[in-house]
C-alpha positions as CSV (number, residue, x, y, z in Angstrom):
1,X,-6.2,-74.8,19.1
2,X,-9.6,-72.8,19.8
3,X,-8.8,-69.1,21.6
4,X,-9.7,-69.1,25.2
5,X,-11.6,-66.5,26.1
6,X,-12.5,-67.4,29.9
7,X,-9.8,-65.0,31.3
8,X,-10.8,-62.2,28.9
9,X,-14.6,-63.0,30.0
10,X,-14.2,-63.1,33.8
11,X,-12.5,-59.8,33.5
12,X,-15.2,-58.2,31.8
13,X,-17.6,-59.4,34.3
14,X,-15.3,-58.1,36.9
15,X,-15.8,-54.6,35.8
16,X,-19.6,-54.8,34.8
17,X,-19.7,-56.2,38.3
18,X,-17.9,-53.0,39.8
19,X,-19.8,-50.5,37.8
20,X,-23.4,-51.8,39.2
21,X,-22.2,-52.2,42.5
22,X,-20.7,-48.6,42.7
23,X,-23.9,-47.5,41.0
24,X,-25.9,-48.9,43.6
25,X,-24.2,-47.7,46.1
26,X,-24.0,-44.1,45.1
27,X,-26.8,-43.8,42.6
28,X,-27.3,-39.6,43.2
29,X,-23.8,-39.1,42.8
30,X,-22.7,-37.5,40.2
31,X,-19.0,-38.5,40.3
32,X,-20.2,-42.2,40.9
33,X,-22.6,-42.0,38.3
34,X,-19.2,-41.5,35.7
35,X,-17.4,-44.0,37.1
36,X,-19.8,-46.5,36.8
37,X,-20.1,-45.5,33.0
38,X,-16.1,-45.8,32.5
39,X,-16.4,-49.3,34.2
40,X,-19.5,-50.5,31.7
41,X,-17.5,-49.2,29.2
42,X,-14.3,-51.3,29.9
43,X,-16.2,-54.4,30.4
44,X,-18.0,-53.7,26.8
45,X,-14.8,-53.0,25.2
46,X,-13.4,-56.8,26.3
47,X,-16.3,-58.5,25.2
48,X,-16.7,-56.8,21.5
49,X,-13.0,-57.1,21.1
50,X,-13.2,-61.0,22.4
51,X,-16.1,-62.3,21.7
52,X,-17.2,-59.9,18.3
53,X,-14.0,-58.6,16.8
54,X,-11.8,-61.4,17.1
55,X,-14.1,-63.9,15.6
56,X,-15.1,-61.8,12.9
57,X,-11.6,-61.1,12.0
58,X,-11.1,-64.8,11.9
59,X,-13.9,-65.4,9.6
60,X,-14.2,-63.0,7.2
61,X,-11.9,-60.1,8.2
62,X,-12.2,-56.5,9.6
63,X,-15.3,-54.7,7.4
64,X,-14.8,-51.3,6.5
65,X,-17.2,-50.0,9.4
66,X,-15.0,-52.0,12.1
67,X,-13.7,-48.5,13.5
68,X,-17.2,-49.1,15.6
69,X,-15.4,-51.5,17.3
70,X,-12.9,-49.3,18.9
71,X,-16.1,-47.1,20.7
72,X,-16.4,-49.0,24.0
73,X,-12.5,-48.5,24.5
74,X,-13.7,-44.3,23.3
75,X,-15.8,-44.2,25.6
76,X,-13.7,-45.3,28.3
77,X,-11.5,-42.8,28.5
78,X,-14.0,-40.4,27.7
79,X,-15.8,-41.2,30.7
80,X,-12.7,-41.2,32.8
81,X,-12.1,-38.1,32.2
82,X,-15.3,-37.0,32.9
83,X,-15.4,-38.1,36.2
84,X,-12.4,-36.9,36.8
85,X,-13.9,-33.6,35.8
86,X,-16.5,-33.9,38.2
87,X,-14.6,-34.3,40.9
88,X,-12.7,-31.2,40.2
89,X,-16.2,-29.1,40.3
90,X,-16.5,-30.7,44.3
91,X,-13.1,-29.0,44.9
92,X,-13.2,-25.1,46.5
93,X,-10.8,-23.1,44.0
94,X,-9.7,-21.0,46.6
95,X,-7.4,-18.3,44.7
96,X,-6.1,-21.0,42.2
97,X,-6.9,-20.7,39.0
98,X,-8.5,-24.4,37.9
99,X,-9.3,-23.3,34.3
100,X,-6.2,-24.6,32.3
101,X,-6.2,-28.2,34.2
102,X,-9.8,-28.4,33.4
103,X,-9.0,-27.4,29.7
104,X,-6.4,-30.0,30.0
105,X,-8.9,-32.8,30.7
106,X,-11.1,-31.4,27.6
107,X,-8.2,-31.8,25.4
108,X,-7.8,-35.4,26.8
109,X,-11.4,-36.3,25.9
110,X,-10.7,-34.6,22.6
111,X,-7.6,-36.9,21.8
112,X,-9.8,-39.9,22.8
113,X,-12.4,-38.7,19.9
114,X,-9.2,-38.4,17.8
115,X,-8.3,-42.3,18.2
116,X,-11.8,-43.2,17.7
117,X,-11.8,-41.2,14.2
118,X,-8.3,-42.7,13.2
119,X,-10.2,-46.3,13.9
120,X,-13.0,-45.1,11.7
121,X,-10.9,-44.1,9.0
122,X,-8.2,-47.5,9.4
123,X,-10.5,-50.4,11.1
124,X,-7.9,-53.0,9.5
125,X,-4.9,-51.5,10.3
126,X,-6.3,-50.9,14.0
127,X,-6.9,-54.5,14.7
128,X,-4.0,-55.8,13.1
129,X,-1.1,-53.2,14.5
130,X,-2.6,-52.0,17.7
131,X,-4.9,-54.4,19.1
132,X,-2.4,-56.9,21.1
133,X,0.9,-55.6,19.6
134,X,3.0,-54.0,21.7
135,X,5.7,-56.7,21.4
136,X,5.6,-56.3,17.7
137,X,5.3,-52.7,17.7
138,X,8.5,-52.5,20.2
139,X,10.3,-54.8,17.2
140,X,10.0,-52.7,14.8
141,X,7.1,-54.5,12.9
142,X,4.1,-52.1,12.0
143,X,5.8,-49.5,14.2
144,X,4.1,-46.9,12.7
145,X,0.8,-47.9,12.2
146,X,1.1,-48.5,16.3
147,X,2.0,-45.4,17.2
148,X,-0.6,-44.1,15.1
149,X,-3.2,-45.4,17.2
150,X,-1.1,-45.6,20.3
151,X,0.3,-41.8,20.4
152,X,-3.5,-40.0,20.9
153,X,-4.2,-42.4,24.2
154,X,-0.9,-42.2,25.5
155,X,-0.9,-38.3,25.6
156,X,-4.4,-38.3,26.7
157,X,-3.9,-40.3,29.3
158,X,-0.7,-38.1,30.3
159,X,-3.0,-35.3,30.6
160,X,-5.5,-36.5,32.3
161,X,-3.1,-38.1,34.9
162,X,-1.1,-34.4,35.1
163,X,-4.5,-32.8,35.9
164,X,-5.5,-35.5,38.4
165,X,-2.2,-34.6,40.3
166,X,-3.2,-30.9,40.2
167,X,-6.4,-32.1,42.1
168,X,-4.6,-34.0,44.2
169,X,-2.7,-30.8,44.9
170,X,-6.0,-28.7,46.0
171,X,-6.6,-31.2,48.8
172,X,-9.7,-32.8,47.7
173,X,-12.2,-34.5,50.0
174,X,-10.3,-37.4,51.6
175,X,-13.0,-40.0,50.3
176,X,-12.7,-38.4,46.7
177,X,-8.8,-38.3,47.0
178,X,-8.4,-42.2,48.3
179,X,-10.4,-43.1,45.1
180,X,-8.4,-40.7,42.9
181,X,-5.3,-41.8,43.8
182,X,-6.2,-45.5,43.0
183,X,-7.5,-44.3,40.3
184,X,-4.1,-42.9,39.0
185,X,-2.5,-46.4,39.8
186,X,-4.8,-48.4,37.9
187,X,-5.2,-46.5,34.7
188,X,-2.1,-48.0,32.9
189,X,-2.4,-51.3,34.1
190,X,-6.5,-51.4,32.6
191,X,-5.2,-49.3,29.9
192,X,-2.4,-51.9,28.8
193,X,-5.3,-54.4,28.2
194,X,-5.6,-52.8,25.0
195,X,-1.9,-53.2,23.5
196,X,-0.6,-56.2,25.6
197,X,-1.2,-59.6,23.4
198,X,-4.1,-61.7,24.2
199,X,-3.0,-64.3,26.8
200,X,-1.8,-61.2,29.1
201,X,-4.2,-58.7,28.6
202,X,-7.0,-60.2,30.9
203,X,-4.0,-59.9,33.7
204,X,-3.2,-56.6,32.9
205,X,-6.8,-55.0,33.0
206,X,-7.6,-57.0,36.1
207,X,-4.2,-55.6,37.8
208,X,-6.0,-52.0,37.1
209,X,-8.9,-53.6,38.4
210,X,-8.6,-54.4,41.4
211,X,-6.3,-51.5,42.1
212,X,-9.0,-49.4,41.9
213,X,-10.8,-51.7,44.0
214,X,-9.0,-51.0,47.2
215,X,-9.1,-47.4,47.0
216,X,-13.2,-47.4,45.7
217,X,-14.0,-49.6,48.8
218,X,-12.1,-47.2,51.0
219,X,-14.1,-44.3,49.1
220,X,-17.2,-46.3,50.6
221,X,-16.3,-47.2,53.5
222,X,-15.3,-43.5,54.8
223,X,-19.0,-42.2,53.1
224,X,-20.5,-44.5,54.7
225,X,-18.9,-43.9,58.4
226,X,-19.5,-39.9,57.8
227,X,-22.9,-40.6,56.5
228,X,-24.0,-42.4,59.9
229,X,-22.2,-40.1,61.8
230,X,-23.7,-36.8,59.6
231,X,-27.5,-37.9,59.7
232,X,-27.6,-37.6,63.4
233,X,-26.9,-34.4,63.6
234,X,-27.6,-32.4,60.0
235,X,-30.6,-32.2,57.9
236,X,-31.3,-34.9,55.0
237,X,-30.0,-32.2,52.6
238,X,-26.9,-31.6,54.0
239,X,-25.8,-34.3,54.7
240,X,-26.8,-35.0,51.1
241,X,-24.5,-32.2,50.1
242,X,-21.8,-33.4,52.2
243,X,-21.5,-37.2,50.7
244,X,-21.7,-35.4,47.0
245,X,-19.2,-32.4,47.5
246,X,-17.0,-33.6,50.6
247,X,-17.3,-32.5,54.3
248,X,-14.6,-29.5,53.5
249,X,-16.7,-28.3,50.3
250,X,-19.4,-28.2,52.6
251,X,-18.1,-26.6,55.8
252,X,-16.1,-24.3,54.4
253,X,-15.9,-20.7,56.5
254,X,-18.5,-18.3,54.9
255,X,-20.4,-15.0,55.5
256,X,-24.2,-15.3,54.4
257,X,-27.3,-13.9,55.8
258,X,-29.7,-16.5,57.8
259,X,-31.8,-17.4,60.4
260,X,-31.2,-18.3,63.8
261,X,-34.2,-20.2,65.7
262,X,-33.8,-20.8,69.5
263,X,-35.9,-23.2,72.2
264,X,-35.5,-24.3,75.3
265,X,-37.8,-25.8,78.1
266,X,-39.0,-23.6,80.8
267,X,-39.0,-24.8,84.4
268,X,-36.8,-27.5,83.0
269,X,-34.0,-26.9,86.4
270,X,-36.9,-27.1,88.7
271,X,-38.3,-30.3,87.2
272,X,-34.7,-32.0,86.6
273,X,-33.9,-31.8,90.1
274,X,-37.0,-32.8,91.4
275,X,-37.3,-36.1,89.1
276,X,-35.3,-39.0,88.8
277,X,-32.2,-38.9,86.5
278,X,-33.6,-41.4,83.8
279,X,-36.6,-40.1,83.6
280,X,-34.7,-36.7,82.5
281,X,-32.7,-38.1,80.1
282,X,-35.8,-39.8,78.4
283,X,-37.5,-36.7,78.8
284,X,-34.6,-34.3,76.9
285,X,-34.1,-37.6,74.2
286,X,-38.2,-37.2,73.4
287,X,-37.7,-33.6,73.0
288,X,-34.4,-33.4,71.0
289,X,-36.3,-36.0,68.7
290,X,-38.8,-34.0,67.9
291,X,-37.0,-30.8,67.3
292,X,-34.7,-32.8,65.3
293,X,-37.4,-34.0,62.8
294,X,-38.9,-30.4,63.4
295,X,-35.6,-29.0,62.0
296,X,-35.2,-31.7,59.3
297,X,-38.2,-30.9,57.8
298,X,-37.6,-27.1,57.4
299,X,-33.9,-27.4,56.1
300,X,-32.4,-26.5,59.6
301,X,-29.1,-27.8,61.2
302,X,-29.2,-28.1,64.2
303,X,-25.7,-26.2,66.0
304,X,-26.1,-26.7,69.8
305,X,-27.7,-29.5,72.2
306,X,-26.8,-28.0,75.8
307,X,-28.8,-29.2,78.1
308,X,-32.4,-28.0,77.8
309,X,-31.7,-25.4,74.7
310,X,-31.1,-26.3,70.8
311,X,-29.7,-23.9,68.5
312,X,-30.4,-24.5,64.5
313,X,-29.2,-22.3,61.9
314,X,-31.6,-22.5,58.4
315,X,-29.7,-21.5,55.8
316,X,-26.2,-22.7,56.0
317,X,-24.2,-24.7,55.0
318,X,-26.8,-25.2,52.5
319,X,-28.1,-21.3,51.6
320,X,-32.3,-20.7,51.4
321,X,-33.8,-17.8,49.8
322,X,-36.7,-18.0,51.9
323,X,-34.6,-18.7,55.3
324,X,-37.2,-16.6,57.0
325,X,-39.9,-18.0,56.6
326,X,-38.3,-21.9,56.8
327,X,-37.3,-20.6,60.5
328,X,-41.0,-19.1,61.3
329,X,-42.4,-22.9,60.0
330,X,-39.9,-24.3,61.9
331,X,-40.6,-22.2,65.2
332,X,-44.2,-22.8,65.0
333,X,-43.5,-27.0,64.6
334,X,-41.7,-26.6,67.9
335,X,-44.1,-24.3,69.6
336,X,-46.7,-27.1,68.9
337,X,-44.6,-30.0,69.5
338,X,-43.4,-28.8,73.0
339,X,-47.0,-27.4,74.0
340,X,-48.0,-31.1,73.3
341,X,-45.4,-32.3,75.0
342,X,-44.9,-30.2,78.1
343,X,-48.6,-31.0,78.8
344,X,-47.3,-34.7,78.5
345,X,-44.5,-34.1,81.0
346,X,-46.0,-31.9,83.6
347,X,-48.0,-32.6,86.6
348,X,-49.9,-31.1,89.7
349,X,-47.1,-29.6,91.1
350,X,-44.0,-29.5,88.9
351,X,-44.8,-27.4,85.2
352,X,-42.8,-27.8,82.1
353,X,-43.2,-25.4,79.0
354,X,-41.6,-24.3,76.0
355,X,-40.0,-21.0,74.3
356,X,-38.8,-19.7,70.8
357,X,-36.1,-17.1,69.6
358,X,-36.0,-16.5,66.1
359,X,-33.5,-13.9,64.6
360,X,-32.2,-12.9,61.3
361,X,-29.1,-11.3,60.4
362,X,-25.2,-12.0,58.6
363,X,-23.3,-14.8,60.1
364,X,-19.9,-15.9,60.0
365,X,-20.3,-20.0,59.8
366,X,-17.9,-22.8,59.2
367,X,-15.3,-25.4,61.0
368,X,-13.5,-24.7,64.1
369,X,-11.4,-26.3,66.2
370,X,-8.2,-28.4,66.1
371,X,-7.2,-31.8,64.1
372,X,-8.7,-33.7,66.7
373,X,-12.0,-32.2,66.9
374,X,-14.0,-29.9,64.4
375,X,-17.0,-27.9,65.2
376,X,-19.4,-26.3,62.9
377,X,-20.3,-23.2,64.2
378,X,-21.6,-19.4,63.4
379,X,-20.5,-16.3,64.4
380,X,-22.8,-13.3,64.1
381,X,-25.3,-10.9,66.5
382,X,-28.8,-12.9,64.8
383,X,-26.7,-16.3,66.8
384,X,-26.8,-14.1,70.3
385,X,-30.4,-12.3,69.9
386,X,-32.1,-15.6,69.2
387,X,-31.1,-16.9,72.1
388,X,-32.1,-14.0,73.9
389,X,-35.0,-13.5,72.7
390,X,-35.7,-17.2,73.7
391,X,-35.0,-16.7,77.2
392,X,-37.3,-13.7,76.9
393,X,-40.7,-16.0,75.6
394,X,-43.0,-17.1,77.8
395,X,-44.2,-21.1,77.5
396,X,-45.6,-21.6,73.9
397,X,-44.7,-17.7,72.9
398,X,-42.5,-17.4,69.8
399,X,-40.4,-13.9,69.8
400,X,-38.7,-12.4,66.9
401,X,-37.0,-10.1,65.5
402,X,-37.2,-6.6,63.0
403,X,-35.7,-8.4,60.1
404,X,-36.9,-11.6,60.4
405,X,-40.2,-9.5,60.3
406,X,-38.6,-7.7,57.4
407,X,-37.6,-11.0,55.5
408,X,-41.1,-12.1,55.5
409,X,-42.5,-9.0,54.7
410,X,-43.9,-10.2,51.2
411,X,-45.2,-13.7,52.5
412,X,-48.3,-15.0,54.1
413,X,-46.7,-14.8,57.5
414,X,-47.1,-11.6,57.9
415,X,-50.6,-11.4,59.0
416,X,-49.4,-14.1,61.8
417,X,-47.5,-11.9,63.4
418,X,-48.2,-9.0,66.0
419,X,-45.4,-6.3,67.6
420,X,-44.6,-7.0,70.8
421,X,-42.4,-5.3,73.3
422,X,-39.4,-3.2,73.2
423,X,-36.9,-5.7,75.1
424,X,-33.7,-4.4,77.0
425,X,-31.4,-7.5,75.9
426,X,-28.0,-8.6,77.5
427,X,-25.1,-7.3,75.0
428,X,-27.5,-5.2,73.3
429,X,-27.0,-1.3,74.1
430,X,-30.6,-0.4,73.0
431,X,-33.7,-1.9,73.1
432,X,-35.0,-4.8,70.8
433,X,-38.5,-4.3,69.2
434,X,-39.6,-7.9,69.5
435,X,-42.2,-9.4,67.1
436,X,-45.1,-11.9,68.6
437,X,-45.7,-15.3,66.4
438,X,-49.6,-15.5,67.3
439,X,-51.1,-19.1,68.1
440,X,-52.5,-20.8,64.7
């Protein structure tokens, strides 16, 4: 009676079929990126073993260079554990020390190599001891030469599970720990397709299978929830950082220097009282819009919406050398863009315009708040005199500040600014030489 290969077949479609979806998915992740290469890998390793190995065996026996056979099944667990690795570099260290568990993984890809080069050296033995033969193995038949093969998986596979619990401990990114943890329940299920015999080893794999499933599909549905939620109020790049290293990674409290731009609409209490509620609202969603893309394209993120004023922060959570000058670009898009607008807006009697703070300086910027609501937020003077020095500007004027000026020193912008006056600022003891942005 002919082998039947169908359920061996449909299984290795099943993971082919998982690695390009996840691939597509999640194509600039890293993490994803292994993953998909573990699931190619197990999908390969069915179809040489069923559709190549097996036949050949059957025909003409094992060559001497059948070890080759055994790589897709190296791989796999080389690419496992790689992911795995990956996931640990999206993890904060805080004060533990992560060196040993990632030494641990290492060793595991190490003992993967070591099965491979054991295949190399006994292809015949391989196919006909370890391949399928548990049962026999467990009798006592060709104990030996099992174990031989069996003994490097089994404690790599230990290891790499041990340091996936040590990640597990570190509180990972929830998305990253849903998928881990399915992970971890799936390995020896897919992993037994390699010892159970034939007729259950397609049952086995897909067990692993479609554990993992449930937690990967989880793992996209919660990136794809944050990533809806994330784009409407951070730039492209971090909310590009986010999906990659985890909200946490991301947000985690941290003391950096920045800068702080500041706008809001003058006359805007005059005009919203004077014009119909609707009209306001499409009036502030026209102008958040376009200091939204203004930010966006400068690397801001934008902190505060209150009413007529918007606070961005360039340079955190994702950190820019050239903050400074990103926030002068960045004033000067919204200079224009509410001149243009304002003009739009106003009539005869009722005037809109628009003003600009940008300050420089340490900040203090992460998540606040309780369970039920977190708040990314910064903590520093630069937050405070940008906003004062916003309220300060007249319509169109952008003010700054000493080290913004300073910041900038070595850069074209230089020559496009002018001093302007010493301002006495509230919660600041002395006066605040202010710097001019002049018109293009």
């Amino acid at each position: 009676m002919p082998f039947d290969t169908t359920p061996h077949v449909i299984t290795a479609l099943l993971a082919l079929g998982m690695a390009l979806a996840f691939i597509l998915a999640d194509r600039n992740s890293p993490t994803s990126r292994a993953l998909a290469l573990f699931l190619v890998s197990i999908g390969l390793s069915i179809a040489v073993t069923v559709l190549v190995e097996g036949p050949w065996a059957r025909r003409q026996g094992i060559p001497a260079w059948g070890g080759l056979f055994a790589l897709p099944e190296t791989l796999a667990f080389f690419f496992a554990y790689e992911w795995l690795l990956r996931v640990r570099r999206t993890v904060p260290a805080r004060n533990l020390k992560t060196a040993g568990p990632d030494r641990l993984v290492r060793i595991a890809q190490i003992l993967a190599g070591l099965y491979w080069m054991i295949a190399l050296a006994f292809p015949e033995h391989r196919h006909e001891h370890f391949i399928g033969d548990l049962y026999a193995a467990r009798a006592g038949t060709s104990r030996l030469w099992f174990w031989l093969f069996a003994a490097p998986l089994l404690v790599s596979l230990a290891l790499g599970s041990f340091s996936g619990l040590l990640l597990l401990n570190r509180r990972p990114d929830r998305a990253e720990s849903l998928r881990m943890l399915a992970f971890l329940g799936a390995a020896p299920f897919m992993a037994s397709g390699l010892v159970l015999p034939a007729q259950q080893a397609p049952l086995g794999t897909a067990i692993g299978l479609l554990i993992f499933l449930v937690g990967a599909v989880q793992y996209h549905v919660t990136q794809g929830r944050r990533a809806q939620f994330l784009s409407r109020f951070l730039a492209p790049q971090v909310a590009e950082m986010v999906r990659e290293r985890g909200l946490k990674s991301a947000t985690d409290e941290r003391t950096l220097e920045l800068s702080v731009v500041y706008c809001d609409l003058r006359g805007f209490t005059a005009f919203s009282e004077a014009t119909s509620s609707k009209k306001v609202i499409r009036i502030l969603r026209e102008y958040y819009d376009a200091v939204g893309t203004a930010a966006a394209a400068s690397g801001g993120t934008i902190k505060d919406q209150a009413g007529d004023g918007v606070l961005i922060l360039v340079g955190a959570p994702i950190p820019f050398e050239d903050h400074a000058g990103r926030a002068l670009e960045l004033a000067k898009r919204i200079r224009d863009l509410g001149i243009a607008l304002s003009d739009r807006w106003s009539d005869a009697e009722l005037h809109l315009g628009v003003g600009v703070g940008v300050a420089s300086g340490y900040v203090t910027a992460g998540v606040i708040g309780a369970a039920s609501r977190l708040e990314y937020t910064a903590v520093g003077a630069a937050v405070n005199l940008a906003a004062r020095l916003c309220s300060e500007a007249e319509h169109g004027e952008v003010l700054l500040d000493q080290r913004t000026i300073e910041l900038v020193a070595a850069q074209s912008w230089r020559d496009a600014v002018r001093p302007g006056e010493a301002l006495k600022l509230k919660g600041f003891q002395q006066p605040v030489q202010s710097y001019v942005l002049t018109p293009a």
